[in-house]
GUKEKE-866825 format. One record per residue (C-alpha): x, y, z; chain. Coordinates in steps of 0.25 Angstrom, whole numbers. Layout:
N
((X,Y,Z),'A')
...
END
This chain:
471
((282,349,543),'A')
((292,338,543),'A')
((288,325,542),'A')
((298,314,548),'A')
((295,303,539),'A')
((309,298,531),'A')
((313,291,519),'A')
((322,282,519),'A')
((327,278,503),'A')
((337,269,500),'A')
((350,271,506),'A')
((346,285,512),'A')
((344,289,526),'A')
((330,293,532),'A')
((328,307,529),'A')
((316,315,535),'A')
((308,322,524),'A')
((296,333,524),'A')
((282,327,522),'A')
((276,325,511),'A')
((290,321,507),'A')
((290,305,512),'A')
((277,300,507),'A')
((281,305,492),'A')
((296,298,494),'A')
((289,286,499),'A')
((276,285,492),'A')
((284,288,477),'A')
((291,277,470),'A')
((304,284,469),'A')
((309,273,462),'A')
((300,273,450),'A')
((303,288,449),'A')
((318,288,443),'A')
((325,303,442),'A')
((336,306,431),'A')
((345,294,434),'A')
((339,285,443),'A')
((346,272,445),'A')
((361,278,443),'A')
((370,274,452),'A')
((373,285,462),'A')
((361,292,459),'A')
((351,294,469),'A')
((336,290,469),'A')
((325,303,469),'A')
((322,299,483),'A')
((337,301,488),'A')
((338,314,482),'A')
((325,318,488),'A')
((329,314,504),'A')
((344,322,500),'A')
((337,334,499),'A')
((336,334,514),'A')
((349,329,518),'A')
((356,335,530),'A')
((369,337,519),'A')
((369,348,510),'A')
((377,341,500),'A')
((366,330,498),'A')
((356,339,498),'A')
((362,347,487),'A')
((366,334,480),'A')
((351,329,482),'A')
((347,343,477),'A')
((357,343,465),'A')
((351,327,462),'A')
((335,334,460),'A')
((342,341,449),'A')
((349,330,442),'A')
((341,319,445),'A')
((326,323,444),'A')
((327,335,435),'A')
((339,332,426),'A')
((340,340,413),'A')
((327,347,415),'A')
((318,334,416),'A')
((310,328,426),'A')
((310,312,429),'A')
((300,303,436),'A')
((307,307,450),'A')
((305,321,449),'A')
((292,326,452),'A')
((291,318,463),'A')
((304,322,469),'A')
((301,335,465),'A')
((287,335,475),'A')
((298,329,485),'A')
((306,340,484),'A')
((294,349,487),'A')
((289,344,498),'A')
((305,344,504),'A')
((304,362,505),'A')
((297,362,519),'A')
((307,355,524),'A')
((317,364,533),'A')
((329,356,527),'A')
((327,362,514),'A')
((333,375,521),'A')
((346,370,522),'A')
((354,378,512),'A')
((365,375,503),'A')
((372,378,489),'A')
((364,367,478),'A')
((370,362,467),'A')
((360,369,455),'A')
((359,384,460),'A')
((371,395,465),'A')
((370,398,481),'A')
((366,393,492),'A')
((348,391,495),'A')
((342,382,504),'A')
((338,369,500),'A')
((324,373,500),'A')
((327,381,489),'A')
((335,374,480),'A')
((323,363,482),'A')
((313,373,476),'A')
((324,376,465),'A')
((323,360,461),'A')
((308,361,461),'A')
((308,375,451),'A')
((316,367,444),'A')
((307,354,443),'A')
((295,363,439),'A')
((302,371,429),'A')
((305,358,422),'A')
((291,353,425),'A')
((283,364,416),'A')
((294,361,403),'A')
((286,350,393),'A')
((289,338,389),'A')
((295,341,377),'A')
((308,348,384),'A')
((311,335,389),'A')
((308,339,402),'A')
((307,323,406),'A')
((296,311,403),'A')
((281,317,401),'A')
((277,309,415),'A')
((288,315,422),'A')
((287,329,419),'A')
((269,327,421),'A')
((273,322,434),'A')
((282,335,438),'A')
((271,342,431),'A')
((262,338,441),'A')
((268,338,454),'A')
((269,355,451),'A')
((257,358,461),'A')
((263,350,472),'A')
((275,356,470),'A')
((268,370,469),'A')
((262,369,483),'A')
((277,365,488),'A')
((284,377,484),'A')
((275,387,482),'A')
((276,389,498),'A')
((290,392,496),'A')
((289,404,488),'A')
((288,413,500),'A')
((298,406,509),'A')
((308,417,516),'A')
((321,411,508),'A')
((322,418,495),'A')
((329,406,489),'A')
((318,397,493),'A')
((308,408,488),'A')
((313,411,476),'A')
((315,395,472),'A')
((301,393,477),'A')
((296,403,467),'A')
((301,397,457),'A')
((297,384,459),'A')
((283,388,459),'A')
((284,397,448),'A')
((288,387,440),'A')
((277,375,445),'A')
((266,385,444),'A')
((269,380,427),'A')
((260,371,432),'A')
((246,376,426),'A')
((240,369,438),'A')
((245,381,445),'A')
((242,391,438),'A')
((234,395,449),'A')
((246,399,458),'A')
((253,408,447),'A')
((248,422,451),'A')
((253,421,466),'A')
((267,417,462),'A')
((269,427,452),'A')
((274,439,460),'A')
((284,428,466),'A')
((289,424,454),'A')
((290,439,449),'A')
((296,445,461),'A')
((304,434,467),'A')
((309,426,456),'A')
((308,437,445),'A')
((318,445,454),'A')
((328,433,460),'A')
((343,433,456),'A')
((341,418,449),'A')
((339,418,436),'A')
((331,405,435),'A')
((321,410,445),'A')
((322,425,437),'A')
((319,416,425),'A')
((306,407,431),'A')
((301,422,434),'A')
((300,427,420),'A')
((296,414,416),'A')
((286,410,425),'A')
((279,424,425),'A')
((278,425,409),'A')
((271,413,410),'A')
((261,417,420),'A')
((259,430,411),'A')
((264,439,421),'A')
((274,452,415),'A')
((286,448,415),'A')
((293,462,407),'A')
((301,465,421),'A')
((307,453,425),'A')
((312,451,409),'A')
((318,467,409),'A')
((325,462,423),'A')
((331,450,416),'A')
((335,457,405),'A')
((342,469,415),'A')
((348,458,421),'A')
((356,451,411),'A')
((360,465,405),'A')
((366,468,419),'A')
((374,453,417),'A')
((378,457,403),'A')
((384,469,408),'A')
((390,464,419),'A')
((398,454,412),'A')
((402,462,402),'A')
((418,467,403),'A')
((417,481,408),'A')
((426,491,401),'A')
((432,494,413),'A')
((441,483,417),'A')
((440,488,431),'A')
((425,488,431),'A')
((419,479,442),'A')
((405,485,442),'A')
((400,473,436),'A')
((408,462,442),'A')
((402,471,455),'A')
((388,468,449),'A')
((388,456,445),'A')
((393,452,461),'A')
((381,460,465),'A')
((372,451,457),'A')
((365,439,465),'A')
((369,425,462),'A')
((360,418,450),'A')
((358,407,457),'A')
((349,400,443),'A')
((351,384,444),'A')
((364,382,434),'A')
((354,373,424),'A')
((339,379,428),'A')
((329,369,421),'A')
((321,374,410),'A')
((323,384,401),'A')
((334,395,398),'A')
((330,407,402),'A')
((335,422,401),'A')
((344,422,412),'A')
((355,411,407),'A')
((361,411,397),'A')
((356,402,385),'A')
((367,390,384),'A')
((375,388,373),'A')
((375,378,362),'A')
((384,368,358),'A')
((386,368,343),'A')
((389,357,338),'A')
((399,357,325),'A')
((395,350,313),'A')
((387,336,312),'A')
((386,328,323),'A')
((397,320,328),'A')
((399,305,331),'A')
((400,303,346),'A')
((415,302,352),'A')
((423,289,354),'A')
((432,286,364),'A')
((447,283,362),'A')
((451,270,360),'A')
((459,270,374),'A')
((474,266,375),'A')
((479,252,368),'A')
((476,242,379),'A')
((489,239,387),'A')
((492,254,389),'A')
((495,260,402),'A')
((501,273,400),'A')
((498,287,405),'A')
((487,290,394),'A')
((480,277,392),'A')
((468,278,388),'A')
((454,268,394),'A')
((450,261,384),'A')
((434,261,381),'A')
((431,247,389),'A')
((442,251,399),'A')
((433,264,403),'A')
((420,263,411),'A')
((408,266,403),'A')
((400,278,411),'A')
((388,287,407),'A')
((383,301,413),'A')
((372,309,416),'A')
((373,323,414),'A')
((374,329,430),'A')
((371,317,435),'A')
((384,307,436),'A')
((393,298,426),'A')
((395,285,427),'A')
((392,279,441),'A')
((395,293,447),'A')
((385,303,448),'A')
((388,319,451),'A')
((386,322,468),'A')
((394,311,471),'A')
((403,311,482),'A')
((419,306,481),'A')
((415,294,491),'A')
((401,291,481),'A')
((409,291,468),'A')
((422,283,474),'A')
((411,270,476),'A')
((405,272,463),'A')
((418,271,455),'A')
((425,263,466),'A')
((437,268,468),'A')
((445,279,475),'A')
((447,292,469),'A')
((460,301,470),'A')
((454,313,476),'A')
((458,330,475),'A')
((452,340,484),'A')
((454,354,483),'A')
((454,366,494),'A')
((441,376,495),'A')
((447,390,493),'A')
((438,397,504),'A')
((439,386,515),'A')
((450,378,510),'A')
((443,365,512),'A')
((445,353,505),'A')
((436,347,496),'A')
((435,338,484),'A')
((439,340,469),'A')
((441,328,463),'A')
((443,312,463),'A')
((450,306,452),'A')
((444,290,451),'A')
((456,286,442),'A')
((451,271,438),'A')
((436,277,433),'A')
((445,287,428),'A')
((435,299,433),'A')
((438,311,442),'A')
((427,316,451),'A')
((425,331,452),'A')
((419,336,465),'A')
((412,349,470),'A')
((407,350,486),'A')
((413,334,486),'A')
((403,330,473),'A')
((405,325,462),'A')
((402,335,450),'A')
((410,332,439),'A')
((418,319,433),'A')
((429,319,424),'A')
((432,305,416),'A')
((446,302,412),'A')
((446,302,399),'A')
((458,292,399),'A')
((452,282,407),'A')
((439,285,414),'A')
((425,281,409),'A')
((420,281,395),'A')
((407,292,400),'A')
((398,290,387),'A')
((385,301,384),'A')
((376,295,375),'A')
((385,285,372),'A')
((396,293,369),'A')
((409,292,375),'A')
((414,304,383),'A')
((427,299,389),'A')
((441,298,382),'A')
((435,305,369),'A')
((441,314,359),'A')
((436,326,365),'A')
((434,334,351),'A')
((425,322,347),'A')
((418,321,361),'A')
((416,337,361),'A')
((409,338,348),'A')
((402,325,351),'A')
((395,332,362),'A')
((393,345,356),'A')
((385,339,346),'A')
((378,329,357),'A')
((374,343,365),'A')
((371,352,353),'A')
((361,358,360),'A')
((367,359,374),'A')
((378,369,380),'A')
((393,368,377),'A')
((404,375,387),'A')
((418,374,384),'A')
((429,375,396),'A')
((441,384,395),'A')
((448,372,392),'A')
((437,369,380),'A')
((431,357,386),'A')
((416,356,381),'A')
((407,356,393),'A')
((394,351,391),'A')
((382,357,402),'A')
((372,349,398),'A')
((378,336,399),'A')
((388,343,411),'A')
((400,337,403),'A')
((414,341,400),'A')
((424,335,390),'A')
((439,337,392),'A')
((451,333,387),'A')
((460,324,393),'A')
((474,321,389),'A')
((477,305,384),'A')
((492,307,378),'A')
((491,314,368),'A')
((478,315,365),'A')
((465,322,371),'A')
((451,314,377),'A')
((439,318,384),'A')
((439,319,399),'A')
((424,321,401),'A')
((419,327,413),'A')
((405,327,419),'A')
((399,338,429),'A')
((389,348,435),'A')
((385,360,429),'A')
((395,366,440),'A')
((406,360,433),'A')
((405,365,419),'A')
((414,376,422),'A')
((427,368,420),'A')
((435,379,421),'A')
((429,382,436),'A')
((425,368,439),'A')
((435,359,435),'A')
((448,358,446),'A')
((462,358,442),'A')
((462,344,442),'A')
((453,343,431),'A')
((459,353,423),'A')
((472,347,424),'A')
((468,333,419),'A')
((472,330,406),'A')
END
């Protein structure tokens, strides 16, 4: 049943929402109850992201999905905002609007918004059963997600026989992985065939992995699902494997047959069988002193390559996925043109399927940053390394460096994280969603640093010409 009752935060229209919804908004004080980067400019409040959810464009509504990600469970951790948003969120999946369906920004193909909500919630509870020691968030904030898992319980399970097998299988896991709480230990045995039948047999491989998990912890035999595992990624190995046969296409064939995985691109929790453990940055020798920026040109300069000088640049930090500077990823071109106050010299490109015109990138040449966009977002910046910003990660300056220096800088910084390199051997950084390229200054070579989603750290595939073509 839908109850009319609206809320009307600050600067955002009335929006109908699903009882019990309104007397938790209005009866919590949101703003004693900051997410990952409350405060920041550009960045909306827990109560914003919550009304979005429902909003009549699918663009804000994935945004507003996309920002329960970053925003309340960044990095695998939960905040003060999240358990409550997270009973919010629950109490959203009656309403008919979450059957509106769309492509989300976290998971392959399109699922209705029902689904991907369930998704955030498995999410939220398989963060919630880590401990306090894998830095999961404060011991108060993770006690509180702790304990809204029976509530959260009675929300979803209903779901776990709804006729949409997207919203099925989501809601399956969810509650597979809240019944961690010992409090429902009660429920365990009439999920089980469920989680074995449904989830053990789906094409996503997160779900595939809850399964196994989930039902070794309850005791149940688990020797079946393991053996199909197994058969599995020796059918992968096989298929990727160059045939003798150069005009072999039996498994280029197969694989097309195969459903799409359709596992969040960075699943909370831990690795699992089914991905590939990620590679480790080694760093060389003892640790390095942290890079310095150039100097910058002799003042008076003006030709082609002069270089900003360090209290000529802007002083900018970042936040991995989240923005740089007073810029913040999601924004639109008309959002980001008043942040830095001024105009940017804009490219479109043409759709190859319907020819339409879209936008690729704006250059703003007085902040000296370019703006990359996907579906008319921001999703990644680059940073002239001439004149933009000095961007600085723990104090370190990331702008107009030496990129050798800046590069084993970093190795060492992220010994413990994953390290890419693009065809064109620039370092890319996923854990920090960075990229160091070089840039051309005369006759010598500095760091163009760029900062983006987890889509983007393909540069080859990413990146447009433009880009390339910047040196």
């Amino acid at each position: 049943m839908i109850n009319n009752a609206s809320i009307e935060p600050s600067g955002a229209p009335a929006v109908s929402l699903p009882a019990p919804v309104p007397a938790e908004l209005t009866g919590i004080d949101w703003g004693g109850l900051p997410h990952f980067c409350s405060g920041l400019h550009n960045v909306p409040d827990t109560p914003d992201i919550l009304i979005g959810l429902l909003d009549a464009d699918h663009a804000l509504r994935a945004r507003a999905v996309w920002d329960l990600y970053r925003l309340l469970l960044n990095d695998e951790r939960v905040f003060p905002a999240t358990a409550p948003a997270a009973l919010v969120v629950a109490a959203l999946l009656d309403d008919p609007r979450t059957l509106a369906a769309g492509e989300w920004e976290r998971r392959a193909g399109r699922r209705p918004l029902r689904a991907e909500l369930l998704n955030w919630l498995a999410s939220f509870a398989d963060v919630a059963r880590l401990d306090p020691e894998d830095g999961v968030g404060a011991p108060q904030d993770l006690a509180a997600a702790r304990a809204a898992r029976p509530a959260l319980h009675a929300r979803v399970a209903v779901f776990c026989e709804d006729g949409d097998p997207q919203v099925r299988e989501a809601a399956i896991a969810a509650t597979a992985l809240l019944l961690a709480d010992p409090a429902l230990a009660v429920s365990v045995p009439q999920h089980v065939p469920a989680v074995r039948d449904v989830l053990g047999r789906s094409a996503d491989s997160y779900y595939r992995w809850i399964a196994r998990e989930r039902l070794e912890s309850w005791g149940e035999d688990i020797t079946a699902l393991i053996a199909a595992a197994e058969e599995r990624r020796a059918a992968l190995a096989w298929a990727r494997t160059p045939p003798e046969d150069p005009f072999d296409e039996s498994r280029e064939r197969w694989l097309a047959e195969q459903p799409q995985d359709t596992a969040a691109l960075e699943p909370p929790g831990r690795w699992h069988p089914d991905w590939t453990t990620p590679g480790q940055a080694v760093p060389h020798g003892s640790a390095t002193e942290p890079p310095a920026a150039v100097r910058g040109s002799e003042p008076g300069y003006q030709g082609l390559w002069r270089i900003a000088r360090d209290e000529e640049r802007e002083e900018w930090t970042f936040t991995p996925y989240v923005g740089v500077g007073p810029l913040h990823f999601g924004m639109t071109l008309e959002e980001i043109t008043a942040a830095l106050g001024e105009e940017g010299s804009v490219s479109f490109h043409y759709t190859r399927d319907s020819g339409e015109r879209r936008l690729d990138h704006a250059d703003f040449r007085t902040t000296g940053v370019r703006a990359l966009f996907r579906a008319d977002r921001l999703e990644c910046l680059a940073v002239n390394a001439l004149t933009g910003p000095q961007v600085r990660l723990d104090g370190a300056p990331l702008t107009g460096c030496p990129p050798s220096r800046l590069e084993d800088w970093l190795i060492h910084r992220t010994a413990h994280g994953r390290l890419l390199y693009s065809p064109n051997a620039d370092p890319v950084f996923p854990d920090l969603g960075l990229a160091i390229r070089a840039q051309r200054a005369g006759d010598v070579n500095l760091t163009r640093p760029l900062f983006l989603l987890h889509d983007w750290l393909d540069l080859w595939h990413s990146l447009p010409s433009g880009e390339w073509n910047c040196r």
